[in-house]
Backbone as CSV, one residue per row, in Angstrom:
resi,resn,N_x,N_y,N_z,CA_x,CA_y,CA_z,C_x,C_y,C_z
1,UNK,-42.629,-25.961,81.964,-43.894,-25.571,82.590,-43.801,-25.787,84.094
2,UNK,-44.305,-24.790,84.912,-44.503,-24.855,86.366,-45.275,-25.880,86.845
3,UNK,-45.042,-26.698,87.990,-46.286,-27.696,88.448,-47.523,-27.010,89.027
4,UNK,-47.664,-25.828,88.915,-48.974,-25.067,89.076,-49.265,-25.240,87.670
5,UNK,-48.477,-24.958,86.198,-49.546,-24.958,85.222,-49.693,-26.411,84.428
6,UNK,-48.633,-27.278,85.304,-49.274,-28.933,84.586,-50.214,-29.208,85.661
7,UNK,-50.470,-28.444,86.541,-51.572,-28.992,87.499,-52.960,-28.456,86.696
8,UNK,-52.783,-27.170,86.186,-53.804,-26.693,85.418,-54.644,-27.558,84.013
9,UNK,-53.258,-27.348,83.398,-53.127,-28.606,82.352,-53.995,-29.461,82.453
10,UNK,-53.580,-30.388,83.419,-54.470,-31.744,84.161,-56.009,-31.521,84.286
11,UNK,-56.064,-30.277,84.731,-57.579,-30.335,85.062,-58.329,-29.971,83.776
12,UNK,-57.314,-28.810,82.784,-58.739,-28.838,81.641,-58.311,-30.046,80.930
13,UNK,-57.558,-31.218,81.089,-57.456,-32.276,80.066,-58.970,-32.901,80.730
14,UNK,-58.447,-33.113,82.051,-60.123,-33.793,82.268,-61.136,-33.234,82.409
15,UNK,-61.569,-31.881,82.563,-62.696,-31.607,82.296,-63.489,-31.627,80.877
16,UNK,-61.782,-31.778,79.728,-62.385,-32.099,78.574,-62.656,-33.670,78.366
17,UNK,-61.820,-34.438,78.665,-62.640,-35.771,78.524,-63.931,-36.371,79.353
18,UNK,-64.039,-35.422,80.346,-65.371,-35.661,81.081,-66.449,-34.990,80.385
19,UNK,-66.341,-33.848,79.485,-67.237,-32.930,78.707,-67.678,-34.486,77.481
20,UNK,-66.651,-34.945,76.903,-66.739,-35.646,75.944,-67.314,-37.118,76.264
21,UNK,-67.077,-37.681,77.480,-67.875,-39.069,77.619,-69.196,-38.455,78.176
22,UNK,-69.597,-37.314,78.842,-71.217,-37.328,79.000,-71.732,-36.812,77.875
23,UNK,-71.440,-35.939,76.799,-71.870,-35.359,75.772,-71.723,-36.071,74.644
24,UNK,-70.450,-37.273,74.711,-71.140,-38.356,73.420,-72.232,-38.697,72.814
25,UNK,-73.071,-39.231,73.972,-73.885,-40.118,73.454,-75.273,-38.878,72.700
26,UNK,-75.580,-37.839,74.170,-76.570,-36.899,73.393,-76.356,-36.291,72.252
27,UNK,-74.848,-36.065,71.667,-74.743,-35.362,70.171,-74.741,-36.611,69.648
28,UNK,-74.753,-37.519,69.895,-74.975,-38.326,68.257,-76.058,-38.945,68.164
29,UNK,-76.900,-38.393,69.307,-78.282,-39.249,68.924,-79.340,-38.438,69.948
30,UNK,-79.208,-37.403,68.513,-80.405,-35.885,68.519,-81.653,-36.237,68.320
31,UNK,-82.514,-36.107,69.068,-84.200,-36.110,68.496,-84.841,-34.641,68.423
32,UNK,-85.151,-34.182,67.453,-85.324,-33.009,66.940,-86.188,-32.995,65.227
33,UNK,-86.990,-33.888,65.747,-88.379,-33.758,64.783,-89.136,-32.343,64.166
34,UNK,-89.388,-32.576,63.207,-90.377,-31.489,62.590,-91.660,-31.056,62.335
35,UNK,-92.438,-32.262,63.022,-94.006,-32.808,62.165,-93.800,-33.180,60.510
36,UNK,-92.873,-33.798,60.478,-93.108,-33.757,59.005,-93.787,-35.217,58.431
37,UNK,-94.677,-34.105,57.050,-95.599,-35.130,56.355,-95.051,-36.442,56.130
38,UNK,-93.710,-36.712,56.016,-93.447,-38.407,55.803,-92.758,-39.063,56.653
39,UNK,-92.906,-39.741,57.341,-91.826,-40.673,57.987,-91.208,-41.503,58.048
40,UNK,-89.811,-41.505,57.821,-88.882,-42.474,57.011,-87.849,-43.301,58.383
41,UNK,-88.019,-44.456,58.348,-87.295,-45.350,59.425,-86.277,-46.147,58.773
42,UNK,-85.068,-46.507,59.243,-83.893,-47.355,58.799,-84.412,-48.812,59.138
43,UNK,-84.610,-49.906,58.197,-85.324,-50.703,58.093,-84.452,-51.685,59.080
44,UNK,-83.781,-51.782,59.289,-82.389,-52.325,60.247,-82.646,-52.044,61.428
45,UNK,-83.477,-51.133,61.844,-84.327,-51.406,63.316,-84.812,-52.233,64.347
46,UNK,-84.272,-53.164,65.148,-84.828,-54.018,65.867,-87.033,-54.186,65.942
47,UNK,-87.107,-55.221,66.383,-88.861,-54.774,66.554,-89.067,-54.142,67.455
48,UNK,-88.265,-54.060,68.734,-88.750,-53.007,69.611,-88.496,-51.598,69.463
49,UNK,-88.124,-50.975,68.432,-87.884,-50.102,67.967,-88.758,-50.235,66.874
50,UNK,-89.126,-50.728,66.129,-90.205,-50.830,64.848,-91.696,-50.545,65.635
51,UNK,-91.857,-51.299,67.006,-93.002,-50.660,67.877,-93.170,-49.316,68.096
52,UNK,-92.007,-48.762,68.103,-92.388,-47.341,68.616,-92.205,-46.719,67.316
53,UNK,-91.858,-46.740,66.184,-92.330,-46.707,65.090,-93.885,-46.233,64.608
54,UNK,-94.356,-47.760,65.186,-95.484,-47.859,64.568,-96.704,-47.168,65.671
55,UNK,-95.903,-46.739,66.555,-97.133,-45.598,67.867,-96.388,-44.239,67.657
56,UNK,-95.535,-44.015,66.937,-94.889,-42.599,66.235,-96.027,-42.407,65.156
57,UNK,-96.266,-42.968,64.296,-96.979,-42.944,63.404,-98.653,-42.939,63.437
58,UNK,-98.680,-43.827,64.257,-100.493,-43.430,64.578,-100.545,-42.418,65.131
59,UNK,-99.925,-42.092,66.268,-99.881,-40.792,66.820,-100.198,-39.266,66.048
60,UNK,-99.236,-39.465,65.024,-98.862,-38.221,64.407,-99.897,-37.725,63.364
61,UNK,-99.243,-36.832,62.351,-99.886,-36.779,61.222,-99.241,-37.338,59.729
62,UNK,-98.602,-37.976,59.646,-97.733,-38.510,58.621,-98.690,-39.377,57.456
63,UNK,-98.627,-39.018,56.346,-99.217,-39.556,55.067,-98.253,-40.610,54.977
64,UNK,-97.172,-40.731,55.184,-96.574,-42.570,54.748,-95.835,-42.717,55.885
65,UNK,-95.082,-43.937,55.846,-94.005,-44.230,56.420,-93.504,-45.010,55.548
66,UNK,-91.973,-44.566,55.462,-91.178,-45.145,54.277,-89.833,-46.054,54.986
67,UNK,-89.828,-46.967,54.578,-88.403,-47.799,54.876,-87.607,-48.300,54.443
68,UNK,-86.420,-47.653,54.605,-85.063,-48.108,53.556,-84.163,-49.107,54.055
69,UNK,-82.811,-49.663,53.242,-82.508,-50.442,54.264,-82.126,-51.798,52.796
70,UNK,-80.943,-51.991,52.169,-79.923,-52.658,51.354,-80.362,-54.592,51.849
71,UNK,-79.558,-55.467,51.191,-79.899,-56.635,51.347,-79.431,-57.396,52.747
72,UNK,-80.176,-57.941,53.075,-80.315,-58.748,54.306,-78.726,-59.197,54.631
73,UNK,-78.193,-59.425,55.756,-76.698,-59.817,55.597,-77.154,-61.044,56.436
74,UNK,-77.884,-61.698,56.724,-78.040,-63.413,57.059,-79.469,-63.089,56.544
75,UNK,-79.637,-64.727,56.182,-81.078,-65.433,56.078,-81.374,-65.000,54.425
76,UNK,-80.639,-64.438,54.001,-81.098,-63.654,52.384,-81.603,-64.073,51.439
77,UNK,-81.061,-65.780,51.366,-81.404,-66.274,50.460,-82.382,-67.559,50.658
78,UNK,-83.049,-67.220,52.253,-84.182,-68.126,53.190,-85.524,-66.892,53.118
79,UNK,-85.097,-66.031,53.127,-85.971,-64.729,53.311,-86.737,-64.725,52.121
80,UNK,-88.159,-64.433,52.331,-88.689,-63.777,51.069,-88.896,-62.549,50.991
81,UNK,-87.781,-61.654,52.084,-88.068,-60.586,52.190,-87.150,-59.743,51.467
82,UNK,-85.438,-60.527,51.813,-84.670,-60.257,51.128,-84.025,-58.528,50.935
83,UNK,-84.448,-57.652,51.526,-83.874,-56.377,51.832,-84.840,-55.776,53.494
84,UNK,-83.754,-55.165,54.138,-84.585,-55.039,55.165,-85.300,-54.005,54.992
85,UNK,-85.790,-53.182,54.369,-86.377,-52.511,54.016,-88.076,-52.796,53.574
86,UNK,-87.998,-54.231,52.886,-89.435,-54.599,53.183,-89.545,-55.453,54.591
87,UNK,-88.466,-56.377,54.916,-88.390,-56.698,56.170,-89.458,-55.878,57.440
88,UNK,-88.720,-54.731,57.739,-89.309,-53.545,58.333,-90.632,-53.678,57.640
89,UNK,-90.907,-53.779,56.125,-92.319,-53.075,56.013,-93.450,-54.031,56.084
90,UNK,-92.665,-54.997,56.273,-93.864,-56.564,56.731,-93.944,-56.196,58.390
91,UNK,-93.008,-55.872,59.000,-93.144,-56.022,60.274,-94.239,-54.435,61.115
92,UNK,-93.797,-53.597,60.032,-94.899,-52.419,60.491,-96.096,-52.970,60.540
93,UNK,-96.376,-53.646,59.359,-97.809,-53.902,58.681,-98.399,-55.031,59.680
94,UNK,-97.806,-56.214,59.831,-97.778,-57.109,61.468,-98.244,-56.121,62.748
95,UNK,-97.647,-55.187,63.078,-97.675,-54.394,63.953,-99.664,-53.439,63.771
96,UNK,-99.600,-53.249,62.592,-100.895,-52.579,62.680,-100.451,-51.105,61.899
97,UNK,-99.671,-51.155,61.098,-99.659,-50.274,60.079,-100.414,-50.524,58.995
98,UNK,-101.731,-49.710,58.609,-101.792,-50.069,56.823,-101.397,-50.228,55.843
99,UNK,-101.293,-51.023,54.813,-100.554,-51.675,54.185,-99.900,-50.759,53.286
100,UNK,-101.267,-49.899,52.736,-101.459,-48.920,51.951,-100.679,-47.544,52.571
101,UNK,-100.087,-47.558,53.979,-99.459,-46.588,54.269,-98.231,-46.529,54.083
102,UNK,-97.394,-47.938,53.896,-96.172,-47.788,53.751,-96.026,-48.300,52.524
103,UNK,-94.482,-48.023,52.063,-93.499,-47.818,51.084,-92.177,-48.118,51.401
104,UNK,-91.785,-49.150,50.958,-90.425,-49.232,50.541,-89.949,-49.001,49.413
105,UNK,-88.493,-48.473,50.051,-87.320,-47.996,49.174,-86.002,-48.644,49.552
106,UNK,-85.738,-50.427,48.865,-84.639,-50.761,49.478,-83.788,-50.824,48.338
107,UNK,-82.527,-51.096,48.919,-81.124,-51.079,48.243,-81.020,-52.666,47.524
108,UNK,-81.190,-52.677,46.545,-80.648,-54.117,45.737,-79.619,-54.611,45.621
109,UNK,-78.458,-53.863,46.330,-77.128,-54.694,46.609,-76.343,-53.986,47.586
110,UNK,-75.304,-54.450,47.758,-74.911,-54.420,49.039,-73.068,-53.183,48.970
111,UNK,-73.193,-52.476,48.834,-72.475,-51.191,48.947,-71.284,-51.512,49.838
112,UNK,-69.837,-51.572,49.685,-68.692,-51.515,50.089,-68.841,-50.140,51.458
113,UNK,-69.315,-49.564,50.885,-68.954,-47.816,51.445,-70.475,-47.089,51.325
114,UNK,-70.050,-46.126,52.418,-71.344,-45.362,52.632,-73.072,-45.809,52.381
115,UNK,-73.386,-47.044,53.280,-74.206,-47.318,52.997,-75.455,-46.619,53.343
116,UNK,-75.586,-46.003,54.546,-76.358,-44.737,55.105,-77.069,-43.924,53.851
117,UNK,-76.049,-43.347,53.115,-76.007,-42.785,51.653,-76.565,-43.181,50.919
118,UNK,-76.355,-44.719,50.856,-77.079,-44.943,49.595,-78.572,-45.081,49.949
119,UNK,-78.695,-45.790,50.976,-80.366,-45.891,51.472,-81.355,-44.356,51.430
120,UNK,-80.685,-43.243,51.549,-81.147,-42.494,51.122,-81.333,-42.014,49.974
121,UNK,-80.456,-41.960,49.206,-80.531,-41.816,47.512,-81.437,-43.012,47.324
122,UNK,-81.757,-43.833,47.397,-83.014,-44.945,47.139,-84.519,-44.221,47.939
123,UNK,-84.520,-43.457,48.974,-85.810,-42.830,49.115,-86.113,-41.593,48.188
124,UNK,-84.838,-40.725,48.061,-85.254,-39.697,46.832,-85.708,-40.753,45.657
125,UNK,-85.210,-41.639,45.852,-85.593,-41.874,43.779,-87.201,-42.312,43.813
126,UNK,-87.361,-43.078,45.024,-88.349,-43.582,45.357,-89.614,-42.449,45.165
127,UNK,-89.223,-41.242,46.004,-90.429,-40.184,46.011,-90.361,-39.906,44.598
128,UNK,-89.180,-39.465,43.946,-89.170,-39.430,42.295,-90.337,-40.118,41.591
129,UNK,-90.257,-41.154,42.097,-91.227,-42.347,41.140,-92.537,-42.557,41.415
130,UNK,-92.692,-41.518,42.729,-94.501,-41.823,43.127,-94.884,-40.379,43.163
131,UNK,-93.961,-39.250,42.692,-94.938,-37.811,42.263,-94.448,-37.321,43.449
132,UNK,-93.663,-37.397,44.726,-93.879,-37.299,46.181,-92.850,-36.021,46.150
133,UNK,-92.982,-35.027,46.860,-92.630,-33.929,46.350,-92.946,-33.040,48.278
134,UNK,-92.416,-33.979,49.197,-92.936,-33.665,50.777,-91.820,-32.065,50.940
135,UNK,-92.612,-30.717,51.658,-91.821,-30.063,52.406,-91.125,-30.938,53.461
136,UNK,-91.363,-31.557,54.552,-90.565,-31.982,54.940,-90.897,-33.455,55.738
137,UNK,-89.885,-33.700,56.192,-89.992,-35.384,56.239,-89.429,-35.776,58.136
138,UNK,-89.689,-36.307,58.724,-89.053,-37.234,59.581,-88.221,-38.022,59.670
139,UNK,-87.424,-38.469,60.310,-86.341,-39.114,60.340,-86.459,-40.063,61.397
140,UNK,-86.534,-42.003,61.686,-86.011,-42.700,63.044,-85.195,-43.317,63.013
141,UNK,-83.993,-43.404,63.659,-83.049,-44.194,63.378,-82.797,-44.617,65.068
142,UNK,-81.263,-45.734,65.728,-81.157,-45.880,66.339,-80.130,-45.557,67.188
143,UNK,-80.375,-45.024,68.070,-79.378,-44.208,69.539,-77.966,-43.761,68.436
144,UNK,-77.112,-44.095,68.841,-75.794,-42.902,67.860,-75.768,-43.377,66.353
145,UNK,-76.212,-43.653,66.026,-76.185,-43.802,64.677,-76.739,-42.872,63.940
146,UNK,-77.752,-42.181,64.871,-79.442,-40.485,64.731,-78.323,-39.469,63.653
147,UNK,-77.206,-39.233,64.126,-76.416,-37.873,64.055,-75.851,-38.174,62.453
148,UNK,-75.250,-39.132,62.147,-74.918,-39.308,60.711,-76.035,-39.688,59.592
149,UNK,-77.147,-40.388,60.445,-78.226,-40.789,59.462,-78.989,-39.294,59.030
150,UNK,-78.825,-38.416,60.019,-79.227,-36.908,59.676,-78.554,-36.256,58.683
151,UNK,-77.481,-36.013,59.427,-76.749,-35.607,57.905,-76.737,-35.881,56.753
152,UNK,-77.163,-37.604,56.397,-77.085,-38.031,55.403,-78.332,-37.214,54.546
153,UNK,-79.334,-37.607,55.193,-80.511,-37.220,54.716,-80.624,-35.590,54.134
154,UNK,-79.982,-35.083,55.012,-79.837,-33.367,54.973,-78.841,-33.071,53.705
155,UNK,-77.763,-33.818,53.390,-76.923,-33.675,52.445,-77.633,-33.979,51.193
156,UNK,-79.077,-35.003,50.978,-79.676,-35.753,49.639,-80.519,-34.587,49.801
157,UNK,-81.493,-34.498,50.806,-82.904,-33.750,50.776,-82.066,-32.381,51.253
158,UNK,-81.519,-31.460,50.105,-81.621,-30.125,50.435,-82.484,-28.646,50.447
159,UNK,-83.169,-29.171,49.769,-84.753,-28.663,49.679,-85.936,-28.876,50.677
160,UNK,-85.607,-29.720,51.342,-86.729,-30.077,52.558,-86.333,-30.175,53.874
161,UNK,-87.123,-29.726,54.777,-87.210,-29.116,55.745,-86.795,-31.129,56.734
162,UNK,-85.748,-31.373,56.456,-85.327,-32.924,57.573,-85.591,-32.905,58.980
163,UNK,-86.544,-33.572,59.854,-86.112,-33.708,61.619,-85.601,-35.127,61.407
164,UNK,-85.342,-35.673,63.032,-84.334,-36.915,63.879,-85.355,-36.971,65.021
165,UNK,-85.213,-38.227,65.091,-85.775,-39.261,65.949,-85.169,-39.875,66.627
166,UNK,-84.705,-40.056,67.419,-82.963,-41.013,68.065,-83.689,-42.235,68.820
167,UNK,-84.089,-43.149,68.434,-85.054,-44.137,69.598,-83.583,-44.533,70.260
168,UNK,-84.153,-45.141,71.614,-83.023,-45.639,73.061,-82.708,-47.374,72.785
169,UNK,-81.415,-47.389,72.387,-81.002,-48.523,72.003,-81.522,-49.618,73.478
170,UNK,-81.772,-50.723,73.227,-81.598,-51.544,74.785,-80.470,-52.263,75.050
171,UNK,-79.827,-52.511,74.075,-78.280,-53.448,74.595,-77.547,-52.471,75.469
172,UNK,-77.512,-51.223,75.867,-76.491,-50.818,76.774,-77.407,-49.539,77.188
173,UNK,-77.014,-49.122,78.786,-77.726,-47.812,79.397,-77.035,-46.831,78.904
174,UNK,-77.160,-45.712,78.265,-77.137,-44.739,77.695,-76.716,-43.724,78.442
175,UNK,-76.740,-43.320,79.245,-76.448,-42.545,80.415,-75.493,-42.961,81.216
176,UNK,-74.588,-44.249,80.958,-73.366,-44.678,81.516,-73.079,-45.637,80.299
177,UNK,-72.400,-45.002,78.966,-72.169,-45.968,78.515,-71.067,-46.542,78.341
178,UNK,-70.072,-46.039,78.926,-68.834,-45.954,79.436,-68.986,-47.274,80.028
179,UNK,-69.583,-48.011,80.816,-69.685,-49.028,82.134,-69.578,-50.328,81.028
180,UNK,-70.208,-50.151,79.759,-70.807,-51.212,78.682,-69.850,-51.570,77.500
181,UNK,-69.279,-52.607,76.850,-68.674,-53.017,75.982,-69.298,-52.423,75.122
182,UNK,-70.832,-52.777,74.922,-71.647,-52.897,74.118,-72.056,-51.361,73.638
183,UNK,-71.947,-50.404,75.287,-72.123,-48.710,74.648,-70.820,-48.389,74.198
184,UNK,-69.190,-48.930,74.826,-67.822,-48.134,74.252,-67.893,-48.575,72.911
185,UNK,-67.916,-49.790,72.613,-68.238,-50.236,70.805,-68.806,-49.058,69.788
186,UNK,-69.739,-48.908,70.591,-70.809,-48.269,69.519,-70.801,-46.756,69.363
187,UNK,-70.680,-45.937,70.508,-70.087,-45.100,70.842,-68.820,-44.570,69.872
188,UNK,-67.641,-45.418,70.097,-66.655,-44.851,69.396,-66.599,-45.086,67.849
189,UNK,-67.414,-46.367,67.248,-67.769,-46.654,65.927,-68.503,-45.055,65.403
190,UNK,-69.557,-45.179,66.185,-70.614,-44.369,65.396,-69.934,-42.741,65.465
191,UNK,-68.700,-42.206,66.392,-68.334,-41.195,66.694,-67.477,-41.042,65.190
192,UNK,-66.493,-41.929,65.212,-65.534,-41.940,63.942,-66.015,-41.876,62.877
193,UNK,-67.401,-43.138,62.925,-68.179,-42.670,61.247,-69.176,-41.300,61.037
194,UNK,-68.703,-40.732,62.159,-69.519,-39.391,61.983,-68.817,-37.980,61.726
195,UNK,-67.718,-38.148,62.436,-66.422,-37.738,61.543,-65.702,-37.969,60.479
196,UNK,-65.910,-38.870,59.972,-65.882,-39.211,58.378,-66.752,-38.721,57.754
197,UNK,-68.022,-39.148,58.324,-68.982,-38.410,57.314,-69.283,-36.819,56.737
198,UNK,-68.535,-35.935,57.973,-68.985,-34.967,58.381,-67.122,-34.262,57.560
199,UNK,-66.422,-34.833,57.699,-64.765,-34.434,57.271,-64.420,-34.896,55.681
200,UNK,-64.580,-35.978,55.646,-63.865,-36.494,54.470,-64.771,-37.040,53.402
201,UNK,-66.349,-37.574,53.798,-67.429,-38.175,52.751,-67.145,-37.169,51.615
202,UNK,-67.509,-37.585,50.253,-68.105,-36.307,49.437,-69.273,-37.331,48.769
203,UNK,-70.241,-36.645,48.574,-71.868,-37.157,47.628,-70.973,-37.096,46.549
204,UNK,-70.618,-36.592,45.869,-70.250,-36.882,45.132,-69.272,-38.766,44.603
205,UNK,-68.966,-39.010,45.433,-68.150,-40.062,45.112,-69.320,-41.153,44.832
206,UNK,-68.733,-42.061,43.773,-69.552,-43.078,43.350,-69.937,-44.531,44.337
207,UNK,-68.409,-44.588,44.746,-68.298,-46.180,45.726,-69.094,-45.590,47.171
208,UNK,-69.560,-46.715,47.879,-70.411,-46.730,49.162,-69.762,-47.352,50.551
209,UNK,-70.599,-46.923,52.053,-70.264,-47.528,53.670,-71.225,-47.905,54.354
């Protein structure tokens, strides 16, 4: 190759890794809501994220808010809450959610693999069991994690009309997360498990992540 075309070379290598560290973070953590009648939050939500939750919800028009979310990984057996999923649904209800508005749907044990997955297959069964039969539903989850928790949902609920919610993580600025341990961590975690999810998952398989 000529040093005119490794000079070329050079430049679309970096204009592609410059395409890819500013466009990380916005593809994996889409907000692209629907109005939909239910709104379902990953119970694993910090409280400052459970706040905006709970002003998503007054706001809107949503008949529930539902929260999923497998067994506590500290305090579990101090907790009387014991899945974060009611965790979250004590803390909505603290917050000024009606009691009577929410619903949990948590995971009773703790999944090797695809855990995303399973927390959703626990809200279908859940609507199963209360008649709940929503065109379509809402989605909140947190900063890159939005893009696989979508899919997940979209892969269980194929019949209903799914949006995303991406709330703004606070451990790292988002818009340079490159600068942050705390955004390259998460960033390249949540990128890989989204390419897994999206390449190699099948619903079908029994074991869980």
């Amino acid at each position: 190759m000529t040093p005119l075309g490794w000079g070329i070379a050079a430049i679309g290598l970096g204009v592609t890794l410059l395409s890819l560290v500013l466009f990380a973070y916005p593809f994996l953590a889409p907000t692209q809501p629907v109005a939909g009648e239910i709104l379902v939050v990953e119970g694993w939500l910090p409280d400052y994220a459970l706040e905006k939750v709970k002003n998503r919800f007054a706001n809107g028009q949503y008949k529930l808010v539902v929260t999923t979310g497998g067994l506590l990984t500290t305090g579990h057996h101090l907790s009387r809450y014991k899945t974060w999923a009611r965790l979250a649904a004590s803390t909505l209800n603290a917050k000024g959610v009606p009691l009577e508005k929410i619903v949990s749907a948590p995971s009773m044990f703790i999944p090797k693999r695809d855990r995303t997955y399973n927390s959703v297959l626990e809200v279908k069964k859940k609507f199963n069991e209360m008649g709940l039969a929503p065109a379509s539903i809402d989605v909140v989850s947190l900063g890159a994690h939005s893009r696989r928790t979508w899919l997940m949902f979209e892969s269980v609920f194929t019949s209903v009309q799914v949006g995303i919610v991406a709330l703004q993580p606070r451990e790292y600025d988002t818009t340079r997360w490159w600068v942050s341990s705390a955004g390259v961590r998460n960033i390249i975690s949540e990128a890989v498990a989204y390419l897994y999810a999206r390449l190699i998952f099948s619903p079908d398989d029994p074991t869980e992540s």
